[in-house]
Residue, then its C-alpha position, 0 to 999 in steps of 0.5 A: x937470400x938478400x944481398x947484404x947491404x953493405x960489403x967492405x972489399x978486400x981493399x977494407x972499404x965499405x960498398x954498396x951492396x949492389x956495388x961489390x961484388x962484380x968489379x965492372x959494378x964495383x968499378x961504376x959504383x966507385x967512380x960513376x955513380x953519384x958522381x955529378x955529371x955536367x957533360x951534355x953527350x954523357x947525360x944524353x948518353x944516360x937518358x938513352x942506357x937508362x932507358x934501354x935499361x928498362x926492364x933489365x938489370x943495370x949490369x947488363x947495360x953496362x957490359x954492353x955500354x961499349x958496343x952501345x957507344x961504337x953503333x951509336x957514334x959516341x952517343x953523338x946527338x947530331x949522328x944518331x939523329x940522322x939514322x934511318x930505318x935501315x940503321x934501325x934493322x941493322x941494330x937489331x941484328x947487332x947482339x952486342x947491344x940490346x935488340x928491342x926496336x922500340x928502345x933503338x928508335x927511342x934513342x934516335x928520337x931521342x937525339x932528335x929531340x936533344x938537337x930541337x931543344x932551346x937550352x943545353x941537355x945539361x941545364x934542361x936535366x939539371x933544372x930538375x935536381x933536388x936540394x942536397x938532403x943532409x941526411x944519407x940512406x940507412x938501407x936501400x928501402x929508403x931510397x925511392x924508386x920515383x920522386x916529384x922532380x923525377x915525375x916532373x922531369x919525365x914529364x917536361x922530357x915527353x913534352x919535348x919528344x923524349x921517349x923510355x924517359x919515365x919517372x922511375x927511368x929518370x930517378x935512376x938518371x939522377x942517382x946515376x949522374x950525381x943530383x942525388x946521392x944514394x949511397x948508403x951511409x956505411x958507404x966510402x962514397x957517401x959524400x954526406x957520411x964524408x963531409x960528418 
């Protein structure tokens, strides 16, 4: 049976469906996602989850990010950078995160990538942001899996050596560093069904 669209929690506010029901989930739903991120070591930080998240399920990230935090140095570019293999084989011996060696030296390529590039990660991710649509979502059919400034994003990121950093990947990077808001429009957080 799907998951309701909507849920209204015993606080009386009206969720997302994906963000009611677990209260890790209900607590990233409320105070994360959609909400615009500026801060250059939280987007690194979500280019990298976003992209160990491929394949998984979100709440699985998110029930590590602390562990993914501690072994990778507060997602700090200039300490993941200077990693090496034996780091590597470390990782994946670590059960707290997700062990899959690719996605690990992604995240090291990642950084090094972030350190060679010629403005802020900031600027560089949020150059790719749609114009704000006037309209929020109905249901979660009308929220897109990709977008042209998504493809467009993952296509610059690769050019400049990011790796795990597809469209889909990147649209999911949006909507959870706040240059798109896709929470419902029955949502509380929904800032189009705020501002109406």
């Amino acid at each position: 049976m799907p998951r309701p669209e909507i849920i209204v929690g015993d606080d009386g506010l009206a969720r997302c469906g994906w963000g009611a029901v677990d209260p890790e989930y209900r607590r990233y739903h409320d105070e994360e996602w959609g909400t615009p991120q500026h801060d250059p070591v939280r987007l690194f930080e979500k280019v990298c989850l976003e992209g160990f998240q491929a394949g998984l399920s979100w709440i699985t990230i998110l029930r590590r990010r602390p562990a993914f935090r501690e072994v990778f140095h507060g997602f700090d570019a200039r300490r993941i950078a200077v990693m090496t293999d034996d780091d590597v084989t470390r990782l994946l011996g670590d059960e707290r995160i997700i062990r899959h060696r690719g996605k690990i030296e992604a995240t090291i390529q990642n950084a090094r990538a972030t350190l060679d590039l010629d403005l802020p990660i900031d600027e560089l991710l949020w150059s790719f942001a749609p114009r704000p649509s006037s309209v929020a979502p109905s249901t979660f059919a009308e929220v897109p899996a990709t977008t042209p400034e998504s493809t467009a994003m993952s296509k610059e990121l690769r050019r400049r050596g990011f790796r795990f950093v597809g469209p889909t990947t990147m649209y999911a990077l949006m909507q959870a560093s706040g240059m798109v808001d896709d929470h419902l429009a029955a949502c509380h957080r929904s800032a189009r069904t705020a501002a109406a």
